[in-house]
KETOR-559015 format. One line per 3 residues: number of its first residue (from 1); for each residue y negated, x negated, z negated of C-alpha. Coordinates in nm, 2 decimals, padded with zeros to 4 digits. Each point is the difference from the previous one (the first is absolute). Layout:
<atoms>
NUM) Y/X/Z ~ ...;
</atoms>
This chain:
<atoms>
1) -08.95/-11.76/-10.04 ~ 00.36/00.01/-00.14 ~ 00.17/-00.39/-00.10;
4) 00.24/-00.07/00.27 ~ 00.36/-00.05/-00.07 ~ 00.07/-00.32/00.09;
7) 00.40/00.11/00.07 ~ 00.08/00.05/00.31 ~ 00.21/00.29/00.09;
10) 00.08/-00.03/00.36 ~ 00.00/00.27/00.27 ~ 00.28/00.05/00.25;
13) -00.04/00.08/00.33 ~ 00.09/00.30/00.20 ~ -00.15/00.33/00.01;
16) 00.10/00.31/00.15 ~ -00.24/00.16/00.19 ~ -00.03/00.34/00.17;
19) 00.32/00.15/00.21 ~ 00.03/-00.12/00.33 ~ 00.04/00.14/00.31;
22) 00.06/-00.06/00.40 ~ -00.20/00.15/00.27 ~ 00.26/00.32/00.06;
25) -00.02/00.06/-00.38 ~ -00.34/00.05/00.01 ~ 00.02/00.21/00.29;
28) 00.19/00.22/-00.13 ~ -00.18/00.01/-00.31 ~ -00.31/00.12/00.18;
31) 00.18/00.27/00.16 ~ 00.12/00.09/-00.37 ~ -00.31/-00.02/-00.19;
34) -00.16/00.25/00.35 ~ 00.28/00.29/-00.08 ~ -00.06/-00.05/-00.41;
37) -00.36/00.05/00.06 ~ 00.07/00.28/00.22 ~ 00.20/00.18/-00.26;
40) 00.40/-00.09/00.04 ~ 00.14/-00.12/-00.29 ~ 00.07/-00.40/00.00;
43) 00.38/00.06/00.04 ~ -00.03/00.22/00.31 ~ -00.23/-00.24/00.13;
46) 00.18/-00.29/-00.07 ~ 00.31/00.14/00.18 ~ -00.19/00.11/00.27;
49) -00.03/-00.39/00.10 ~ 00.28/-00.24/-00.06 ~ -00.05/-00.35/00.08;
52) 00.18/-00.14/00.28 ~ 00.31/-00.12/00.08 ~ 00.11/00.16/-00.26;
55) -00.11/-00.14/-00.33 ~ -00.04/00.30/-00.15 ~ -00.31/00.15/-00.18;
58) -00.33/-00.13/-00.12 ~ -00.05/-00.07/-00.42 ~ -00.26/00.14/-00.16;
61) -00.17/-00.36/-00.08 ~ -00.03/-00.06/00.34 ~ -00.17/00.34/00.07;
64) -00.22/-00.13/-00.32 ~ -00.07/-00.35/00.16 ~ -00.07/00.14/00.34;
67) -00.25/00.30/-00.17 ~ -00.18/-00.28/-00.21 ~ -00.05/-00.27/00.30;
70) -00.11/00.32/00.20 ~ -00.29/00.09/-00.30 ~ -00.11/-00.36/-00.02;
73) -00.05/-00.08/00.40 ~ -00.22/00.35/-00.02 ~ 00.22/00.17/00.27;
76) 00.10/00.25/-00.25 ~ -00.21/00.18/-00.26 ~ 00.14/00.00/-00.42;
79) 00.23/00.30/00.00 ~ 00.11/00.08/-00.43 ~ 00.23/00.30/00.09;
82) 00.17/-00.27/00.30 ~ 00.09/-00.22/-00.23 ~ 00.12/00.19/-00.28;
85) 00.24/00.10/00.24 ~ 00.12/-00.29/00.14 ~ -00.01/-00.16/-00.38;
88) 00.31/-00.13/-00.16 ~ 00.12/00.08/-00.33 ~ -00.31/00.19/-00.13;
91) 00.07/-00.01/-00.33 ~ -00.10/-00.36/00.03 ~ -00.37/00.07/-00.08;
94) 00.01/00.40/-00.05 ~ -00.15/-00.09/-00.39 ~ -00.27/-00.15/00.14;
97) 00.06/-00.36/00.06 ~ 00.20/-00.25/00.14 ~ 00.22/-00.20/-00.27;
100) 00.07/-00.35/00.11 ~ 00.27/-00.15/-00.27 ~ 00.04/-00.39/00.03;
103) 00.22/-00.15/-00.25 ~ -00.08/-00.35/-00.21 ~ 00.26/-00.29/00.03;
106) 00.31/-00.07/-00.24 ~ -00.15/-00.08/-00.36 ~ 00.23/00.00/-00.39;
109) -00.07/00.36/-00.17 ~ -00.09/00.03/-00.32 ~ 00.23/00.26/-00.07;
112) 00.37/-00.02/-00.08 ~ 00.09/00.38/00.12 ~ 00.34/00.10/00.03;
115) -00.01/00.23/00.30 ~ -00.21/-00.23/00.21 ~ 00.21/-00.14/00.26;
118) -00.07/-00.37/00.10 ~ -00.02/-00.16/00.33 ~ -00.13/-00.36/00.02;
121) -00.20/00.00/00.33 ~ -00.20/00.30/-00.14 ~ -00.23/00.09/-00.30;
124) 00.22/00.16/-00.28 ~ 00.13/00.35/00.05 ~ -00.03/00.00/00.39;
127) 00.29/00.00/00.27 ~ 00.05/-00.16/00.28 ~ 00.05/00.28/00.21;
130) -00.29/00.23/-00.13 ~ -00.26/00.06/00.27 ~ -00.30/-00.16/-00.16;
133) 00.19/-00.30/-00.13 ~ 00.16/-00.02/00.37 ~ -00.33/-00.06/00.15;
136) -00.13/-00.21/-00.28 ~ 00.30/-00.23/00.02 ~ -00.08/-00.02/00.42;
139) -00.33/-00.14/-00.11 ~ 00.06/-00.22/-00.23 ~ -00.20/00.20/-00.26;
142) -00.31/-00.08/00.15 ~ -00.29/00.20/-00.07 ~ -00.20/-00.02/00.32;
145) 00.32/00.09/00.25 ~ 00.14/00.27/-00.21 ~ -00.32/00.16/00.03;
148) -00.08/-00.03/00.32 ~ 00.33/00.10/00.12 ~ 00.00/00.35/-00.25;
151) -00.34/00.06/00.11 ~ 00.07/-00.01/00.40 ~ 00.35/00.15/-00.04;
154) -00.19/00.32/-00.15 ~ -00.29/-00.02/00.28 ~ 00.26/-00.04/00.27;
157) 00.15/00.32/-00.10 ~ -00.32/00.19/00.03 ~ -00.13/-00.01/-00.37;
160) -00.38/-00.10/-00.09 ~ 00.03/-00.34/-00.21 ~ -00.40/00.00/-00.09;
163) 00.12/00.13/-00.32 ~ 00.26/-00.22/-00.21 ~ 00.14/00.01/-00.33;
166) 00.15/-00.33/-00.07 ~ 00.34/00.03/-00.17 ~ 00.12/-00.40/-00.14;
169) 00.33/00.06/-00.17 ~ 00.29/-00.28/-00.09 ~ 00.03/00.05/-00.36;
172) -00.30/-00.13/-00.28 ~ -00.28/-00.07/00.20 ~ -00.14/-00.12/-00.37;
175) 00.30/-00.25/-00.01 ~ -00.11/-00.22/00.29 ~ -00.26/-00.31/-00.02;
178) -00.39/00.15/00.04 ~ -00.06/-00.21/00.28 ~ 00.29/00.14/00.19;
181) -00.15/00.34/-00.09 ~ -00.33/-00.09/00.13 ~ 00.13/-00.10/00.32;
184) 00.26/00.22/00.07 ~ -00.27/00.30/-00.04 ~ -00.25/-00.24/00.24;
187) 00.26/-00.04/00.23 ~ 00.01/00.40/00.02 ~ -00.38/00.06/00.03;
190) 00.02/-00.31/00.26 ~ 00.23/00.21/00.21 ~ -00.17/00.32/00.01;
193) -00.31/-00.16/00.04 ~ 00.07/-00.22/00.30 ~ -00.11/-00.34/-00.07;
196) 00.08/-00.24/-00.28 ~ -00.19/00.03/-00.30 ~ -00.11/-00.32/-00.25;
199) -00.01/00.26/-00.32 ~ 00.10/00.32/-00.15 ~ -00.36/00.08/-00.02;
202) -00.07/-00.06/00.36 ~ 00.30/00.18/00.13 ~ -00.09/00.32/-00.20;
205) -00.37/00.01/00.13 ~ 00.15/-00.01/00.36 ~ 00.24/00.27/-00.07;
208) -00.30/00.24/-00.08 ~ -00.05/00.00/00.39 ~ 00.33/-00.08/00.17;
211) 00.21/00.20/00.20 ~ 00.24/00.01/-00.23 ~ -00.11/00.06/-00.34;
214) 00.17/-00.02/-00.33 ~ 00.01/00.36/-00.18 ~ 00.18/-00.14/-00.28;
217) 00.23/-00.25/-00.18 ~ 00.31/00.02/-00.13 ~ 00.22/-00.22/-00.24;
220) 00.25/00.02/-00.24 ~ 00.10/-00.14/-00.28 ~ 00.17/00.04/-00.36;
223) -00.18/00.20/-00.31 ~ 00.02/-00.33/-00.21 ~ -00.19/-00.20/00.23;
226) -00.35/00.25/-00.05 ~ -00.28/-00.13/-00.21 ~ -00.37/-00.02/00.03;
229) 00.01/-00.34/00.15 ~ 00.23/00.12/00.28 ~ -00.15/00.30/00.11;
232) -00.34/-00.17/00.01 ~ 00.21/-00.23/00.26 ~ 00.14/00.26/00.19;
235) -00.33/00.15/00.06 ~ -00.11/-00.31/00.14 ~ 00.27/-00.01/00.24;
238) -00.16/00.40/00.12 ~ 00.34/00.14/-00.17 ~ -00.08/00.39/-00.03;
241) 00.35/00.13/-00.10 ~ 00.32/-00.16/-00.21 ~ 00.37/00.10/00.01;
244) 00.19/-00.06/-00.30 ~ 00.35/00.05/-00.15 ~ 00.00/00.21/-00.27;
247) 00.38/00.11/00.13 ~ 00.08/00.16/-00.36 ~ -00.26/00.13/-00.27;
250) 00.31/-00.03/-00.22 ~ -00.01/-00.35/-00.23 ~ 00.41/00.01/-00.05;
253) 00.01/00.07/00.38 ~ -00.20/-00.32/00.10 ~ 00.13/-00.23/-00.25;
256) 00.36/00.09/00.13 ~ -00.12/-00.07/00.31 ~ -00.18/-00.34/-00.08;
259) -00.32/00.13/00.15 ~ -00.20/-00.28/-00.27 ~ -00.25/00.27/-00.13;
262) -00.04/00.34/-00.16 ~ -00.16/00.32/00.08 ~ -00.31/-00.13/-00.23;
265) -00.06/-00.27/00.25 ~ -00.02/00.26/00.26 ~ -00.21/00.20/-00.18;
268) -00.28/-00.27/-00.06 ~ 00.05/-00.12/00.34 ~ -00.11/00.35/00.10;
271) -00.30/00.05/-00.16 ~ -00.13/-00.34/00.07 ~ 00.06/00.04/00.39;
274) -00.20/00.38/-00.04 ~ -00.28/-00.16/-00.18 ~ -00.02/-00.26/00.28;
277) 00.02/00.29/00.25 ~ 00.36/-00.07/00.17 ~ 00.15/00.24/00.16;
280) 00.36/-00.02/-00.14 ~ 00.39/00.05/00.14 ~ 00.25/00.00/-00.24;
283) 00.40/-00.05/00.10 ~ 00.25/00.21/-00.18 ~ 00.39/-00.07/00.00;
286) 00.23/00.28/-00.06 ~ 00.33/-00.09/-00.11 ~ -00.04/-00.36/-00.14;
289) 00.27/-00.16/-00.23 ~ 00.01/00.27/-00.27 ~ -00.14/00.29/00.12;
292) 00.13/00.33/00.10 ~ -00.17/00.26/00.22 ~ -00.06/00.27/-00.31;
295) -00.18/-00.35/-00.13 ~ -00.17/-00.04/00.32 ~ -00.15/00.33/-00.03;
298) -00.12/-00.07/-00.34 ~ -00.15/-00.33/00.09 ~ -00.19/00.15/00.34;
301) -00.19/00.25/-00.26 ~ -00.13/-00.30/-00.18 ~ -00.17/-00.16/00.28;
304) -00.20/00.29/00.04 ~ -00.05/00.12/-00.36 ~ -00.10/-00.34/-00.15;
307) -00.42/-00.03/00.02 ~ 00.08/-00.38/00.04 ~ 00.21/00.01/00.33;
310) -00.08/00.31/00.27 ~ 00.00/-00.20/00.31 ~ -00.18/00.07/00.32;
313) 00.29/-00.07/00.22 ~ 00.35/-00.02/-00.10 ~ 00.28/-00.16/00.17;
316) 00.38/00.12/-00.08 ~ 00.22/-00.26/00.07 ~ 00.33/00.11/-00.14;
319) 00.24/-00.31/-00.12 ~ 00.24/-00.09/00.34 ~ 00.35/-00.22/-00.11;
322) -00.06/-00.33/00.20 ~ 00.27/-00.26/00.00 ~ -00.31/-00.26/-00.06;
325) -00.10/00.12/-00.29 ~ 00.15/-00.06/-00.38 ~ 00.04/00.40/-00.03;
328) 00.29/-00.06/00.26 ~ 00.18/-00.19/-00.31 ~ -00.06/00.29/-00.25;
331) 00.11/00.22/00.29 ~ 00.34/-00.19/00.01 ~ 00.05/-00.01/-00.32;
334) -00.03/00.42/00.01 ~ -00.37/-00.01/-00.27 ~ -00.19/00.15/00.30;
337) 00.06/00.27/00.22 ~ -00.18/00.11/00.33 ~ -00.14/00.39/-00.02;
340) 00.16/00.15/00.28 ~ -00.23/00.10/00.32 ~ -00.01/00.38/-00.13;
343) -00.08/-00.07/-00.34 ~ -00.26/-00.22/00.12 ~ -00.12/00.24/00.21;
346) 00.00/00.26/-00.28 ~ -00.19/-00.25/-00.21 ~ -00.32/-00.05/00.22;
349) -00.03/00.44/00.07 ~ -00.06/00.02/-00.35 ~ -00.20/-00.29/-00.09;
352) -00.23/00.05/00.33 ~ -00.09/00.38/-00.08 ~ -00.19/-00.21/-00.31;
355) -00.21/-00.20/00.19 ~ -00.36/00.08/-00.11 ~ -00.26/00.10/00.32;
358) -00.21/-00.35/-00.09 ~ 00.33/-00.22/00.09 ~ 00.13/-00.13/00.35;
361) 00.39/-00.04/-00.02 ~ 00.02/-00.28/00.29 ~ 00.37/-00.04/-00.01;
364) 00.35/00.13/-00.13 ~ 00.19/-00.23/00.12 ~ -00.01/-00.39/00.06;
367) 00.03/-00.07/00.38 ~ 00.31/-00.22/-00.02 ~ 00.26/-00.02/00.27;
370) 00.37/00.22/-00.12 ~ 00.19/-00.29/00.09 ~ -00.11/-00.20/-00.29;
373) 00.07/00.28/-00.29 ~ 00.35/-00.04/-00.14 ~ 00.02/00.33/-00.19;
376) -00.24/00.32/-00.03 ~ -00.30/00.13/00.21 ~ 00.02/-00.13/00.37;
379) -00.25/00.26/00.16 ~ -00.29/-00.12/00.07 ~ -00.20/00.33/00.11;
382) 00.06/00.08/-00.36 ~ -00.31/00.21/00.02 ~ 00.07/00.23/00.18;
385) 00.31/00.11/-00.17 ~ -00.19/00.02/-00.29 ~ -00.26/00.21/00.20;
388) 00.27/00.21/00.14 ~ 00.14/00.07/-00.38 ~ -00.36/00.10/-00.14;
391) 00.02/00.23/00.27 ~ 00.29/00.20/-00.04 ~ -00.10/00.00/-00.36;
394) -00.32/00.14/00.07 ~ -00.21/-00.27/-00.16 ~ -00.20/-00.24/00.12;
397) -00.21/-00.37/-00.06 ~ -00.37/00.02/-00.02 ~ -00.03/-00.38/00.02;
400) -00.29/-00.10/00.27 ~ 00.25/-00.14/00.24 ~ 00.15/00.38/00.01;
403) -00.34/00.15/00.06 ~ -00.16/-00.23/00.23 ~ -00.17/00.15/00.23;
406) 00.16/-00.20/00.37 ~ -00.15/00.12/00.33 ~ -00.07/00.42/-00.18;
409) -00.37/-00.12/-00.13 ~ -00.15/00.32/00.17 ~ -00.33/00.05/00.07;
412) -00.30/-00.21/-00.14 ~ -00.13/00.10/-00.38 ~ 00.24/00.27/-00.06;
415) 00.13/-00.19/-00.31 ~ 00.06/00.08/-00.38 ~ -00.12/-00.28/-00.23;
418) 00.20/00.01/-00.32 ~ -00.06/-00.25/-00.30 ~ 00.29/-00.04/-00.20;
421) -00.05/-00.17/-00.33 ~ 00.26/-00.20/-00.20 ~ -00.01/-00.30/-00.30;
424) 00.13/-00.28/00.03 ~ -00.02/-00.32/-00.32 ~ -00.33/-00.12/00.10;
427) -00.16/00.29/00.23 ~ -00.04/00.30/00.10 ~ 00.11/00.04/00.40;
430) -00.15/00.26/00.24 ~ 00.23/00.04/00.31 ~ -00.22/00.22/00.21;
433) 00.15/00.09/00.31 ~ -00.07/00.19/00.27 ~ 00.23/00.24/00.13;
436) 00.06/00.27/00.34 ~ 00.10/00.37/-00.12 ~ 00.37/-00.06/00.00;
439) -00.07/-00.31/-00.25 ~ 00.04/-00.27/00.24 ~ -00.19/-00.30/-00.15;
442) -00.28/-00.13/00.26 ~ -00.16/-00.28/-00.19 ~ -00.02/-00.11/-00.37;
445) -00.21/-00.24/-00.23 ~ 00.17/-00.14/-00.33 ~ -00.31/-00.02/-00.24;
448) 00.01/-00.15/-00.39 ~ -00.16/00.00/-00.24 ~ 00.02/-00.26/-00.23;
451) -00.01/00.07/-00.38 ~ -00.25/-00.20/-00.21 ~ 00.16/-00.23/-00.20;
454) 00.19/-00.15/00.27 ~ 00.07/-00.38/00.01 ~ -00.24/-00.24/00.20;
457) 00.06/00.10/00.41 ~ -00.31/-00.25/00.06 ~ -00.37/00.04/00.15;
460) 00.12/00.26/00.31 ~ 00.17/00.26/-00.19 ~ -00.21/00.00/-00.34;
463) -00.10/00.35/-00.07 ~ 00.13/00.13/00.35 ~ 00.22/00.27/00.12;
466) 00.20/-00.15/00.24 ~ 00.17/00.13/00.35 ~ 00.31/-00.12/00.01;
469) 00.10/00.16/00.38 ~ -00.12/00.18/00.25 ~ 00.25/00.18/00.27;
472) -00.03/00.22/00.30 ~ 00.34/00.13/00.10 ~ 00.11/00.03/00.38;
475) 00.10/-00.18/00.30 ~ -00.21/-00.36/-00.02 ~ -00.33/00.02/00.22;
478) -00.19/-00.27/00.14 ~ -00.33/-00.14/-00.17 ~ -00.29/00.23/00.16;
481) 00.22/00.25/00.17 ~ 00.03/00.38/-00.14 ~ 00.19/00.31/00.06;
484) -00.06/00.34/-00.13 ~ 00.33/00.10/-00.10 ~ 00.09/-00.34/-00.13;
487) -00.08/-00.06/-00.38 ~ -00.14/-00.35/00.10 ~ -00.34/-00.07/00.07;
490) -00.12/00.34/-00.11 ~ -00.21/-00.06/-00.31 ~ 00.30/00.06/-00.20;
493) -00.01/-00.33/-00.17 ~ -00.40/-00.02/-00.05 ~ 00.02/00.36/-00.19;
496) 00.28/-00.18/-00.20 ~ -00.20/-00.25/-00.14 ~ -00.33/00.21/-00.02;
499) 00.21/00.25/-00.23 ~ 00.09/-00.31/-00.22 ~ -00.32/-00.11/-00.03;
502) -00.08/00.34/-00.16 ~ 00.27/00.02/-00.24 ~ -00.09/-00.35/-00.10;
505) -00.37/00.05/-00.05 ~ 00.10/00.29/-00.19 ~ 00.25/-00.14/-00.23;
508) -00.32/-00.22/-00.08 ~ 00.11/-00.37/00.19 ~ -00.32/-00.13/00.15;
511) 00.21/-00.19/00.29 ~ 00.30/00.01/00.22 ~ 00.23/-00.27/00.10;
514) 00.21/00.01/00.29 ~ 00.28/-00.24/00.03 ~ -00.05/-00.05/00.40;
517) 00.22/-00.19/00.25 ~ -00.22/-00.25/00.19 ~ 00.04/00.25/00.31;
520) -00.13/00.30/-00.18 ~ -00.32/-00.17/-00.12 ~ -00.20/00.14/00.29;
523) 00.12/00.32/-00.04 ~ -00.12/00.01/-00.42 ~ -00.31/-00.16/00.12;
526) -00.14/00.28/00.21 ~ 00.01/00.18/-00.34 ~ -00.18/-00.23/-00.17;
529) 00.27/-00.23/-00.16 ~ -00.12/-00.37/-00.08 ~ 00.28/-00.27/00.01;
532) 00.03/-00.10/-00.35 ~ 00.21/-00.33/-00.13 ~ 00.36/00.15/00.13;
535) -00.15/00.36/00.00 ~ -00.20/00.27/00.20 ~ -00.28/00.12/-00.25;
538) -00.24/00.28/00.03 ~ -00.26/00.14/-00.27 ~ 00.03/00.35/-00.10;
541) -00.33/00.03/-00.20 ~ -00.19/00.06/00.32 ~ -00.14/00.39/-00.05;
544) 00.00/-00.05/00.43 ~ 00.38/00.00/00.00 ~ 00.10/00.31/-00.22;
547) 00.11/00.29/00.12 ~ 00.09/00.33/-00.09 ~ 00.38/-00.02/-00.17;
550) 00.01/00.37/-00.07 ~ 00.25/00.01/00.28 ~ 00.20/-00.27/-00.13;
553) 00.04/00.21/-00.31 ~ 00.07/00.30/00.15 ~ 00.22/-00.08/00.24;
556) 00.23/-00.15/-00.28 ~ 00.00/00.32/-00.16 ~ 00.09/00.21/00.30;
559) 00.34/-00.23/00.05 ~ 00.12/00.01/-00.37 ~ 00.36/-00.05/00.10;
562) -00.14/-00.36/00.21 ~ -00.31/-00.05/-00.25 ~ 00.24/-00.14/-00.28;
565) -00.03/-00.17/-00.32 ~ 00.30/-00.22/-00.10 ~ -00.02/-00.08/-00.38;
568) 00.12/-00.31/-00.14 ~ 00.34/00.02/-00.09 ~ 00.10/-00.31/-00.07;
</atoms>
């Protein structure tokens, strides 16, 4: 058992549950859900029965809440294609899962950044008025009611929440006091869990069988803060994937804009959090103090070209004028100018028809109300313009995010598998993917493998390959449930990892490491996996568990535009 803290973070009360309704509502709602069923679409059936006395129409959360109490009291049988149609916002949980971001309370940042705007009731960086921080700020930062809330304000919409990705932003999560750590991630567990947990330890053996399980963990926190020593933390907190800030691979760039470290910290930060099998985001700022967008284009090439940076997942946040920040002053004083939304725009077409296949691009464009930017960029549905622009040039992005697969999966096993092969400082990474005719991606598993002088990564990882994620694409499904023309629960995922286990045992690695959320460890286990010391660990010496990986290798070499080989060209 895990030492308690002995601080005591309090919990407020108050917890939002699921939508309410009166007794005409769900009357209504019944007729509704009968016409859906029947074949009219939701708006025709939804105007076919206003509620009286004129109160006009019935939301979609209450056809949700009325559909959901009608499934649990057994007078109505589990009906997918029902409530994908009365489902709200979609693309909530059309990748797969449902994200639940919580955000940790007000703490001093370690860095001294020029464009970060500062806000004293919030971690540094954040507004007011962004949605995240608007919901954090209305519970006080706690753990437990942020997540509850997210979680049933996705359910009451209609989306599965079985299936969470745990997104804890507010700045360095490295920055703030361990035990604070400890508990805020407890606190998390404890919510999706149900019931209050005395340990980390305890709350991540209950979330191997709870409703709602934990698929993995996200944190963030700044390249200068990785070391061996802090990723052997992290891992004890069930982190699977860290967001950092490289926002320039230019030095003069970053020390212009105060950032506190160079590209070289990066770069070892990088390897170290592959070797410990992270799945990594990296931040990039256009147009920071001192760039210009022919500079921008140069600098995008290098986060892709260096060995010792291609990310998994890259976030674009390009550099907003805030009054807060100190860039307003060099603003004023006419040292820094705003690109224009055009040139902007112009900017991301080219740098996003660059985006190698192995890469998600999660975002272009920082989520932060117009009414705060003084000069510049106000649009928020930045992408797509950019889309729109790549378009009429003819061009497109091949980033996963482009190609995901949504609600077109198709039928069952009529996928491509395609290993694509690339170096990184430290590894070699196998992103092998499969993939419908039309090169939508269905699934993917990030494999690496480690080189063998690498530094100490500890008992678990010595000699292993290493799985560093597993993804099936398409709207979210419930634990145990399955549709044949949905990409989830089809035996997409256990192909995934028994083609990794093949390239591993043929690259000569004699195990495989998985870095598994607590909520995924029943899902590795049916394949064998043994819960190591933070890690899932399987032997690959076993003649029992080989197979025959002449497809692996020849379906590589039937795809040789996919099947690429990125040299190191750092």
């Amino acid at each position: 058992m895990a030492q308690r803290t002995n601080v005591d973070f309090a919990t407020p009360a108050g917890i939002e549950g699921r939508y309410s309704y009166t007794d005409a509502q769900a009357e209504s709602a019944r007729l509704v859900l009968a016409e859906v069923v029947g074949g009219l679409p939701v708006d025709r059936a939804v105007r076919n029965h206003p509620l009286p006395g004129g109160e006009g129409h019935l939301r979609k959360s209450v056809l949700v809440s009325v559909y959901r109490n009608l499934v649990e009291a057994g007078k109505m049988h589990p009906n997918e294609q029902l409530l994908a149609a009365i489902r709200m916002k979609p693309l909530r949980t059309l990748s797969g899962v449902a994200t639940v971001t919580v955000l940790t309370k007000p703490y001093p940042c370690p860095g001294r950044c020029v464009f970060c705007p500062t806000d004293t009731r919030l971690p540094k960086s954040y507004l007011a008025d962004e949605p995240g921080a608007m919901r954090a700020l209305h519970h006080e930062f706690d753990p437990y009611t942020q997540t509850v809330a997210r979680r049933e304000a996705l359910a009451g919409i209609g989306h599965p929440t079985d299936k969470i990705e745990l997104l804890v932003l507010g700045g360095t999560f490295s920055a703030y006091r361990r035990d604070y750590q400890e508990w805020f991630v407890r606190r998390c567990f404890d919510a999706l869990n149900g019931f209050d947990s005395d340990c980390l330890e305890e709350a991540f053996a209950a979330n191997e069988l709870t409703t709602h399980r934990n698929v993995g963990l996200v944190i963030e926190t700044r390249p200068d803060h990785v070391d061996t020593e802090e990723l052997e933390w992290l891992r004890r907190l069930g982190v699977t994937k860290v967001q950092m800030g490289l926002q320039s691979a230019d030095d003069s760039i970053l020390n212009l804009n105060n950032r506190g470290h160079d590209v070289d910290t990066t770069r070892a930060a990088m390897t170290r959090l592959r070797a410990y099998g992270f799945k990594v985001v990296l931040h990039w700022m256009p147009n920071l103090l001192g760039a210009t967008p022919e500079s921008d284009r140069e600098d995008f090439g290098r986060i892709f070209d260096d060995s010792g940076l291609r990310p998994d997942e890259l976030k674009i946040y390009p550099c907003q004028l805030l009054e807060n920040a100190e860039l307003y002053d060099y603003w004023k004083r006419g040292e820094y100018v705003p690109y224009t939304t055009d040139e902007l725009c112009d900017l991301l077409a080219d740098v996003k028809a660059r985006v190698p296949r192995y890469c998600r691009v999660n975002r272009v464009i920082r989520d932060i109300p117009s009414v705060n930017v003084v000069e510049g960029n106000r649009r928020t549905n930045l992408r797509q313009d950019v889309h729109s622009e790549m378009g009429r040039r003819g061009t497109r992005c091949d980033c996963i995010r482009c190609r995901e697969v949504g609600d077109r999966a198709g039928s069952r096993g009529n996928f491509i598998y395609v290993d694509e092969r690339y170096e990184t400082s430290g590894s070699s990474e196998h992103f092998i993917s499969a993939n419908t005719a039309d090169d939508r991606i269905a699934g993917y598993v990030r494999l690496s493998l480690p080189d063998s002088d690498q530094f100490d990564v500890g008992h678990d990882l010595a000699g292993a390959a290493i799985i560093r994620e597993v993804h099936v694409y398409g709207q979210s499904l419930e634990v145990g449930s399955r549709s044949d023309h949905a990409a989830q629960h089809n035996g997409i995922g256990a192909e995934l990892v028994e083609r990794s286990e093949a390239v591993a045992r043929r690259c000569g690695y004699g195990r495989l490491a998985v870095i598994a959320a607590s909520g995924t460890r029943g899902y590795y286990k049916r394949f064998g996996y043994l819960v190591g010391k933070t890690y899932m660990l399987k032997s690959l010496t076993d003649s029992r568990d080989a197979r025959d990986t002449s497809t692996d290798v020849r379906e590589c070499g039937d795809s040789p535009a996919h099947a690429t080989t990125i040299g190191d060209a750092r």
